[in-house]
C-alpha positions as CSV (number, residue, x, y, z in Angstrom):
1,X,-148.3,-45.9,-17.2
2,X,-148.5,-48.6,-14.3
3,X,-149.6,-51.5,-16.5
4,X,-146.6,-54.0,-16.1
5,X,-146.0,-56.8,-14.0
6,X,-142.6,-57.2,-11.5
7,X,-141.2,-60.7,-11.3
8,X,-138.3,-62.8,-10.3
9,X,-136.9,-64.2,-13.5
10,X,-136.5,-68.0,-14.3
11,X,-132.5,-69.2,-15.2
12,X,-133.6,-69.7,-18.7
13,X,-134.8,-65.7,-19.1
14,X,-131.4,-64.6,-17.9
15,X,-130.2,-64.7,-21.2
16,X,-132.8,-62.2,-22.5
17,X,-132.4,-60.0,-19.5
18,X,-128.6,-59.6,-20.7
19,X,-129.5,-59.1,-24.0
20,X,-131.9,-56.1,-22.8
21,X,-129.4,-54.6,-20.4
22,X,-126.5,-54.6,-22.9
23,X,-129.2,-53.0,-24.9
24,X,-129.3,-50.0,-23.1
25,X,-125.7,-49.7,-23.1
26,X,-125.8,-49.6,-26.8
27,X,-123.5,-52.3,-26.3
28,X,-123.8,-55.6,-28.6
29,X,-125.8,-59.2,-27.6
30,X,-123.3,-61.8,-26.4
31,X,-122.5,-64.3,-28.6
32,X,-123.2,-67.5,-27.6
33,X,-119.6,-68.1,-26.6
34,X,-119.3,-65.4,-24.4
35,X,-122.7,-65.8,-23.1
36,X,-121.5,-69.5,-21.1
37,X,-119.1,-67.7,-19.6
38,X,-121.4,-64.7,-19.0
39,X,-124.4,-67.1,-17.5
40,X,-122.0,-68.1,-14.8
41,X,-122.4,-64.3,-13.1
42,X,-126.4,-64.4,-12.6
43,X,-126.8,-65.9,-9.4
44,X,-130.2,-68.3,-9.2
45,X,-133.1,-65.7,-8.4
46,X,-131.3,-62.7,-8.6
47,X,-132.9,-61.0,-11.1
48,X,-136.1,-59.2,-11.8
49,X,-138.2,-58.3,-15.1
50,X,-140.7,-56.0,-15.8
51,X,-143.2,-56.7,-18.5
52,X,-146.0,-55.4,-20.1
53,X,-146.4,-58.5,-21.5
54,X,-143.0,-57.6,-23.8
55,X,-139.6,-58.1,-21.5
56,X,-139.1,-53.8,-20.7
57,X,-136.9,-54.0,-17.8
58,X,-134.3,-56.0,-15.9
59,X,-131.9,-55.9,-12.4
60,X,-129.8,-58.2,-10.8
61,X,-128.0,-58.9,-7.7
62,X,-126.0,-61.3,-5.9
63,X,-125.5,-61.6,-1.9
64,X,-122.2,-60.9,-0.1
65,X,-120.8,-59.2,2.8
66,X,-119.7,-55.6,4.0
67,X,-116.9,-54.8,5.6
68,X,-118.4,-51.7,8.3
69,X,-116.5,-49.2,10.1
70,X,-115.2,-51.0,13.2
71,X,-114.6,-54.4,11.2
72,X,-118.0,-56.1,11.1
73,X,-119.5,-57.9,8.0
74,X,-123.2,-57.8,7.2
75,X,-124.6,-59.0,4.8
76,X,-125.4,-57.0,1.8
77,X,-126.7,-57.1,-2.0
78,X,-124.5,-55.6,-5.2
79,X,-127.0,-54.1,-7.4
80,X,-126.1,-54.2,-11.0
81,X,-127.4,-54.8,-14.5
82,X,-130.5,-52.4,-14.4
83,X,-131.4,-51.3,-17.9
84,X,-135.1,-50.2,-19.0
85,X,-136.1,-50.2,-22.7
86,X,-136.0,-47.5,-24.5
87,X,-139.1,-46.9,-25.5
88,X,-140.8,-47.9,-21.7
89,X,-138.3,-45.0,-20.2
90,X,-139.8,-41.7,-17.6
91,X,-143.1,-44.6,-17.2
92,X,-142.3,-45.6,-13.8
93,X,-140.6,-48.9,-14.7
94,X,-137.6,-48.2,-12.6
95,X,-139.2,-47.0,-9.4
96,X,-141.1,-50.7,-9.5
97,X,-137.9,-52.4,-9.9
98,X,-136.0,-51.2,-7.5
99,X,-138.6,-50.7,-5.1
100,X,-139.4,-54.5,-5.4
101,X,-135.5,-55.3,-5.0
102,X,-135.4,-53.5,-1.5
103,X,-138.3,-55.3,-0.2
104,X,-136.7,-58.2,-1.3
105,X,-133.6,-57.3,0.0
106,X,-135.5,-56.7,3.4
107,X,-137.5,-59.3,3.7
108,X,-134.0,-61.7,3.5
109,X,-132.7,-59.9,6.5
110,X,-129.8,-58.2,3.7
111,X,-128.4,-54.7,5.9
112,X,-126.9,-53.3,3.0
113,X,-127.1,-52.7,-1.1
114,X,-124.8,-51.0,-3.0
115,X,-124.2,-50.4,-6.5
116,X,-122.1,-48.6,-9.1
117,X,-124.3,-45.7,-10.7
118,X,-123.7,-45.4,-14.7
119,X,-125.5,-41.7,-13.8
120,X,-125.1,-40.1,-10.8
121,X,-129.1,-38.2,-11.1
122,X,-130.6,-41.7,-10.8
123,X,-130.5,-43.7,-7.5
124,X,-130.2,-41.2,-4.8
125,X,-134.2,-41.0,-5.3
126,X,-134.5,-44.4,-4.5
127,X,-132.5,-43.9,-1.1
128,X,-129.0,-44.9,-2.3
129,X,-126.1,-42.2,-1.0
130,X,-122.6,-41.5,-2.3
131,X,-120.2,-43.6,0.3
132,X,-117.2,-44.4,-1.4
133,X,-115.0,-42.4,-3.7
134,X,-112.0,-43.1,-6.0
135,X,-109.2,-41.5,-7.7
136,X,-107.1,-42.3,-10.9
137,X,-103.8,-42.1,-11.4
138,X,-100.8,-42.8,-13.7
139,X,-97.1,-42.6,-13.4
140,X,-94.3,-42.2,-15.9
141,X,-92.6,-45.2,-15.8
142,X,-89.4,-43.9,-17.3
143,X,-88.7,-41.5,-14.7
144,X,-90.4,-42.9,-11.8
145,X,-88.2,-44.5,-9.4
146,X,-89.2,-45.6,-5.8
147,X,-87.3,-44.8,-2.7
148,X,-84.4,-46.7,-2.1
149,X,-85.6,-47.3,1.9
150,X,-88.9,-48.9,0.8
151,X,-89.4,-52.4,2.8
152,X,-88.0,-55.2,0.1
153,X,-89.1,-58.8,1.7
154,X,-91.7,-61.4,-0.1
155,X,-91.3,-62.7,-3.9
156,X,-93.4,-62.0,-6.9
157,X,-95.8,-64.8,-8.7
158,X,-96.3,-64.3,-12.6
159,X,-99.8,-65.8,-13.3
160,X,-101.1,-66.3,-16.6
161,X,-105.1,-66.0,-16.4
162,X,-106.2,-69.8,-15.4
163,X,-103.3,-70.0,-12.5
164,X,-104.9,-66.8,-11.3
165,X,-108.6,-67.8,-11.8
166,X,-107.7,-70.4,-9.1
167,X,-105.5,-68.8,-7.1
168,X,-106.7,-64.7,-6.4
169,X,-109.9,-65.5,-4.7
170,X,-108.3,-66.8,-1.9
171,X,-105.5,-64.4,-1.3
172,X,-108.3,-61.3,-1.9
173,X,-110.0,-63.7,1.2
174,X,-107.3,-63.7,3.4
175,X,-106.3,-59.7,3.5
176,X,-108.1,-57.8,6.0
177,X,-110.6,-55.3,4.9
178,X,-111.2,-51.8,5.1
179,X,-114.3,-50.6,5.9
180,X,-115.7,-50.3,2.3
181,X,-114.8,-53.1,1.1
182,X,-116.8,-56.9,0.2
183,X,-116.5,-60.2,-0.2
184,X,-116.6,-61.3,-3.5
185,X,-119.0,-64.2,-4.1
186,X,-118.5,-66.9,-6.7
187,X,-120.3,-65.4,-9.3
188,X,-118.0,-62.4,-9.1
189,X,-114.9,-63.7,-9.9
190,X,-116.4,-65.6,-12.4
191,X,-117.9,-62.3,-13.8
192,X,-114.0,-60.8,-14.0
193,X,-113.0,-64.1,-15.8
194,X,-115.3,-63.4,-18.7
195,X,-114.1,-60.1,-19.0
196,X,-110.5,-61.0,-19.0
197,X,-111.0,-63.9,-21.6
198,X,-112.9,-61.6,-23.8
199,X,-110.5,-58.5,-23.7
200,X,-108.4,-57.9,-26.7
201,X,-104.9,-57.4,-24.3
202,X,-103.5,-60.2,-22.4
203,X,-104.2,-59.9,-18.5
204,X,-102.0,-61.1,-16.3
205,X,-101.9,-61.0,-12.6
206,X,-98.8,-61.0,-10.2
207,X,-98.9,-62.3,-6.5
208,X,-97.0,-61.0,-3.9
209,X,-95.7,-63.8,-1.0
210,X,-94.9,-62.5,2.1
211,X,-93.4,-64.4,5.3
212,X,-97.0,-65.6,6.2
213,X,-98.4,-66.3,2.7
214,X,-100.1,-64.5,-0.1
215,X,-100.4,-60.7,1.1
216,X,-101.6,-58.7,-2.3
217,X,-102.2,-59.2,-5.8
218,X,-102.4,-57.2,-8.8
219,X,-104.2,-57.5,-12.2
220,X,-103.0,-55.2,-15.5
221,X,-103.0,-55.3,-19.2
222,X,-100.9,-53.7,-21.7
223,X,-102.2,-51.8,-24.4
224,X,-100.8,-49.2,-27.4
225,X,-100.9,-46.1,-25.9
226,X,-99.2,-44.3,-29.7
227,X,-99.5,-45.3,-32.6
228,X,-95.7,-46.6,-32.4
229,X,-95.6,-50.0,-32.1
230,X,-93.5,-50.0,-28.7
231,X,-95.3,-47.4,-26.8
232,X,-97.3,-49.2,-24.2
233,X,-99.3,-48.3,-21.4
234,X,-100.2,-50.4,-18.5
235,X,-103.7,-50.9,-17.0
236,X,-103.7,-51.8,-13.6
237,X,-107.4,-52.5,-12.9
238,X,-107.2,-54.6,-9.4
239,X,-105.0,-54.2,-6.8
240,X,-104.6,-55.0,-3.0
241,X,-102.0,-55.0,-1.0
242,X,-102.4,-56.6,2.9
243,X,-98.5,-55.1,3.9
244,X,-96.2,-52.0,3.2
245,X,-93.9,-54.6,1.7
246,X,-97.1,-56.6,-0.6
247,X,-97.6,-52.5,-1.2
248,X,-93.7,-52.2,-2.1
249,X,-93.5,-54.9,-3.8
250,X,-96.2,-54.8,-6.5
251,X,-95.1,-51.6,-7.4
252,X,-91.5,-52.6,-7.6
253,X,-92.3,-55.3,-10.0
254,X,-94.9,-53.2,-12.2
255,X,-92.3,-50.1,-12.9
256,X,-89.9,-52.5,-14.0
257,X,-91.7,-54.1,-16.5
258,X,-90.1,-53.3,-20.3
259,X,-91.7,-51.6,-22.8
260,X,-93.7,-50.0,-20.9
261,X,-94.3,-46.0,-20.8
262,X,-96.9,-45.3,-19.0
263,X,-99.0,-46.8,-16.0
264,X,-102.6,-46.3,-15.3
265,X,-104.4,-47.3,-12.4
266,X,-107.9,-46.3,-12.3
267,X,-110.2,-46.5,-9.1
268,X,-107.8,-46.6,-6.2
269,X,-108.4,-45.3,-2.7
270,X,-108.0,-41.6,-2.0
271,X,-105.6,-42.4,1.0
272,X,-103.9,-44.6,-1.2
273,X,-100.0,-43.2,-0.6
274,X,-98.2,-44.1,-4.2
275,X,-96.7,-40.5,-4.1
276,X,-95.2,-41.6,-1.0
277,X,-93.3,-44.4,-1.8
278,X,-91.9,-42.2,-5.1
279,X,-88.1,-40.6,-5.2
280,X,-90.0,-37.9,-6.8
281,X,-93.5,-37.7,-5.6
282,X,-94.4,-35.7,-8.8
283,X,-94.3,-38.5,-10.9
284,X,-97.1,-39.7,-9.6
285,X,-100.4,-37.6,-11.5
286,X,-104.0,-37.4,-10.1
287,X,-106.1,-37.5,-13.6
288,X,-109.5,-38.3,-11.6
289,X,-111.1,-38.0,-8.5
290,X,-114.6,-39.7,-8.8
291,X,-117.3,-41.5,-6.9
292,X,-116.9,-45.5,-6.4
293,X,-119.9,-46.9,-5.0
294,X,-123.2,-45.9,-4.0
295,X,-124.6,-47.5,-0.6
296,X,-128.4,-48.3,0.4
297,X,-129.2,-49.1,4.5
298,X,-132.0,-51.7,3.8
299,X,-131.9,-51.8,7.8
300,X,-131.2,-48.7,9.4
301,X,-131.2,-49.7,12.9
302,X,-128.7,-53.4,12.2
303,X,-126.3,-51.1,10.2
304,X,-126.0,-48.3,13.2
305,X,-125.7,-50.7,15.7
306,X,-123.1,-52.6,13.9
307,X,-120.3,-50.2,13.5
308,X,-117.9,-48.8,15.5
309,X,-117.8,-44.8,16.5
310,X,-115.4,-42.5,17.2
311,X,-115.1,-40.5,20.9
312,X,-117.5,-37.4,20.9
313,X,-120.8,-36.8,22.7
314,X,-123.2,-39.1,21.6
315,X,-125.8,-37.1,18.9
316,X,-129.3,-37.9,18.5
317,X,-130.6,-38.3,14.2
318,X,-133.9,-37.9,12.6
319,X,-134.1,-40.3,9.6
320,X,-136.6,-40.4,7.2
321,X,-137.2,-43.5,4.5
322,X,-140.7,-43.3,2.8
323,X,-139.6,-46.2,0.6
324,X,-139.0,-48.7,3.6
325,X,-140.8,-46.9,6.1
326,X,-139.8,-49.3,9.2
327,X,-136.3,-47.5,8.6
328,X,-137.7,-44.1,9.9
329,X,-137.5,-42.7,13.3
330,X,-134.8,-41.2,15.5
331,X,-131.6,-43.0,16.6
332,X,-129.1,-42.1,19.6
333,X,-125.2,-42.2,18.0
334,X,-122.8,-42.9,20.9
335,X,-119.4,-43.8,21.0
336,X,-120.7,-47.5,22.6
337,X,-123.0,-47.8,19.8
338,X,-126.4,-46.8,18.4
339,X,-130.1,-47.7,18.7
340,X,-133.8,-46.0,18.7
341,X,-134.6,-43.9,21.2
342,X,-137.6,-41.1,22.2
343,X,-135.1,-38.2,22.7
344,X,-135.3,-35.3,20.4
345,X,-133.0,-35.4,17.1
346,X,-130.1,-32.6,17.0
347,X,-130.3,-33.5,13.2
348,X,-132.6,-34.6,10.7
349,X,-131.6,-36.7,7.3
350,X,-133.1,-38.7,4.9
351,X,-132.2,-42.6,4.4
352,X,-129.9,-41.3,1.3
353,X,-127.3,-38.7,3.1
354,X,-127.1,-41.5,5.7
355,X,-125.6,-43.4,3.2
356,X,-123.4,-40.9,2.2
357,X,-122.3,-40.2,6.1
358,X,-122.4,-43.7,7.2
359,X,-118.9,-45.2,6.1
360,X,-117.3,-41.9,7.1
361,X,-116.5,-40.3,3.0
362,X,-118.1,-37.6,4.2
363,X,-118.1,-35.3,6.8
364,X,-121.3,-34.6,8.7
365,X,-120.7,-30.6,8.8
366,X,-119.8,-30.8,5.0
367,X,-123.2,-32.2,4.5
368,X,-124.9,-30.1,6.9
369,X,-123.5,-26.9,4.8
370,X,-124.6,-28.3,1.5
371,X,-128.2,-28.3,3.0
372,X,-128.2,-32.6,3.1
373,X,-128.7,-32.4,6.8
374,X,-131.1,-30.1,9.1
375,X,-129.3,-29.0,12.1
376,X,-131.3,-29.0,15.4
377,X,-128.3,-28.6,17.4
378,X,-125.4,-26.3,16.6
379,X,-123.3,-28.4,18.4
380,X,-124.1,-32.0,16.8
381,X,-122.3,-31.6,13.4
382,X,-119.1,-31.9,14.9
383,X,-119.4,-34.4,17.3
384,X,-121.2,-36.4,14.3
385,X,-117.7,-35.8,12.6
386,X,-116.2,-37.6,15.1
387,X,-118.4,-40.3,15.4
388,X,-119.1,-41.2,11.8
389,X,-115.2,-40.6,10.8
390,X,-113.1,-43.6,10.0
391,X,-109.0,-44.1,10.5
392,X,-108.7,-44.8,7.0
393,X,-110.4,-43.8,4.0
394,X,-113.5,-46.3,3.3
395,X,-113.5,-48.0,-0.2
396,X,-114.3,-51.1,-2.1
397,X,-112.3,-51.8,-5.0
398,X,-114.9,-54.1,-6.4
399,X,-116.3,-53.4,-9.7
400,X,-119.7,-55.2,-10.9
């Protein structure tokens, strides 16, 4: 079935096109209430229908920037609120969409889109790699205790949720970013403040003020985690920290908090060291390791040149994009930078492992032995390692 029409949807049909996505999360309409706050998320012209002439399909996006390996920011597209109906499923609905999003995307000069995939079968077809990964973990807060030569300097903010609607977008502004991370536009934090004015547990949010300002913030809730009345646990769902002491700090103040058993904090970086900073670094649990986000290169030769490389022999890559064609051809990796050249290609790989191997999560040998990469040379894997491989571990932190 190929009988439906693509379009850029008018501010008035955003309301529908929630409607239809929270549809296929057998989720709820909004009510109208939560639908002024919800409104304030769709930025103008950054969503597409499909219809055949009934509304079947919907996807969003909004502009910002990422953070690349090296310290660059390009600008990019966050990809969210794609839902097809039902009963229009496995009809080529999808493809459409998102095919006409990434020639939208290119033809706006965006390098990037990236998205959070409800599925992980879905969007690797459409050229979008696994870049970022995440773990979960929780900590006893009864028997947790940090160590006593932890740096101690800066003071803690209490915020209640319309002293931190104002004030958290510009301290999450003024941290430096790891590569992985993004700029969060308007429509984002306005997209958090919904949810947090809708959830059933009070959120609060704590700043940390260091000698030069606001270095980190976090944002929890507190929930039943029994059914006694006084056993809570604590959701910590956002969280940066610019400094070992904002890092110290935040922590210091979320295990004391009373009443408080357990604490949960749910997509943080896999480098992140909060066993470290434990008396007892078994108090600290793993419960997840998981993928974050999911990274397209809408321009393939702006995103090489644009990051930095590590010191290794400079490798040659095949890359092949049949959706946005102009992507293919063969580019020369060096520690000085990257471009298209005629040289022959020590390894071939399609547009969607590049996205996997391009903010260093993984490891071009690891891909190469799980058949994501051809190897030309025997020799190129491991300087790729080198090359493609990051200081720290790359990660976002932004959920949409």
């Amino acid at each position: 079935m190929t009988d439906f029409d693509i379009r850029t949807l008018r501010d008035d049909e955003h309301r529908a096109a929630d409607d239809l996505f929270r549809e296929t999360l057998h989720a709820a309409p909004n009510t109208d209430t939560e639908w002024e706050r919800t409104a304030r998320a769709y930025q103008p012209g950054g969503s597409i229908g499909a219809f055949d002439p009934a509304f079947i399909g919907t996807a969003r996006s909004f502009d910002a920037e990422l953070t690349v390996p090296g310290g660059a920011r390009l600008p990019q597209a966050g990809v969210t609120g794609v839902g097809v109906r039902a009963d229009r499923t496995r009809r080529g609905v999808l493809r459409a969409m998102m095919t006409a999003q990434l020639e939208d995307f290119a033809a706006r000069g965006l390098v990037f889109a990236t998205l959070g995939a409800s599925e992980a079968g879905i969007y690797g077809r459409f050229g979008y790699g696994l870049a970022t990964r995440c773990r979960t973990y929780s900590i006893d807060r009864h028997r947790a205790r940090l160590r006593p030569d932890l740096p101690f300097a800066g003071e803690i903010e209490l915020m209640g949720l319309d002293d931190a609607v104002a004030a958290l977008p510009g301290v999450y502004e003024r941290l430096e970013h790891r590569p992985g991370m993004m700029t969060r536009p308007e429509v984002l934090w306005r997209l958090y403040e919904g949810h947090a004015r809708r959830a059933t547990e009070v959120v609060k949010s704590v700043v940390h003020h260091g000698p030069d300002g606001p270095d980190g913030f976090a944002s929890y809730s507190v929930g039943g985690l029994h059914e006694h009345p006084w056993t809570k646990k604590l959701d910590v769902f956002d969280m940066f920290a610019g400094t070992p002491a904002a890092f110290a700090g935040l922590w210091r103040f979320l295990l004391g908090i009373d009443l408080v058993d357990k604490i949960v904090a749910p997509g943080r970086p896999l480098d992140e060291p909060v066993e470290l900073i434990l008396a007892d670094h078994r108090r600290g649990n793993v419960d997840r390791v998981g993928d974050e986000h999911w990274l397209r290169l809408v321009d393939v030769p702006k995103a090489l040149a644009a990051r930095g490389y590590g010191h290794a022999a400079p490798v040659v890559i095949e890359v092949a994009d049949p959706l946005l064609p102009a992507n293919t051809g063969t580019y020369r990796i060096t520690p000085d930078g990257a471009g298209r050249t005629d040289e022959p290609a020590a390894l071939a790989l399609d547009v969607t492992t590049l996205g996997m191997l391009y903010l260093g999560t993984w490891r071009a040998s690891a891909l190469a032995t799980a058949g994501r990469i051809e190897v030309r040379d025997p020799a190129a894997p491991e300087a790729a390692d080198v090359l493609f491989g990051t200081r720290v571990q790359s990660w976002c932190g932004t959920f949409f």
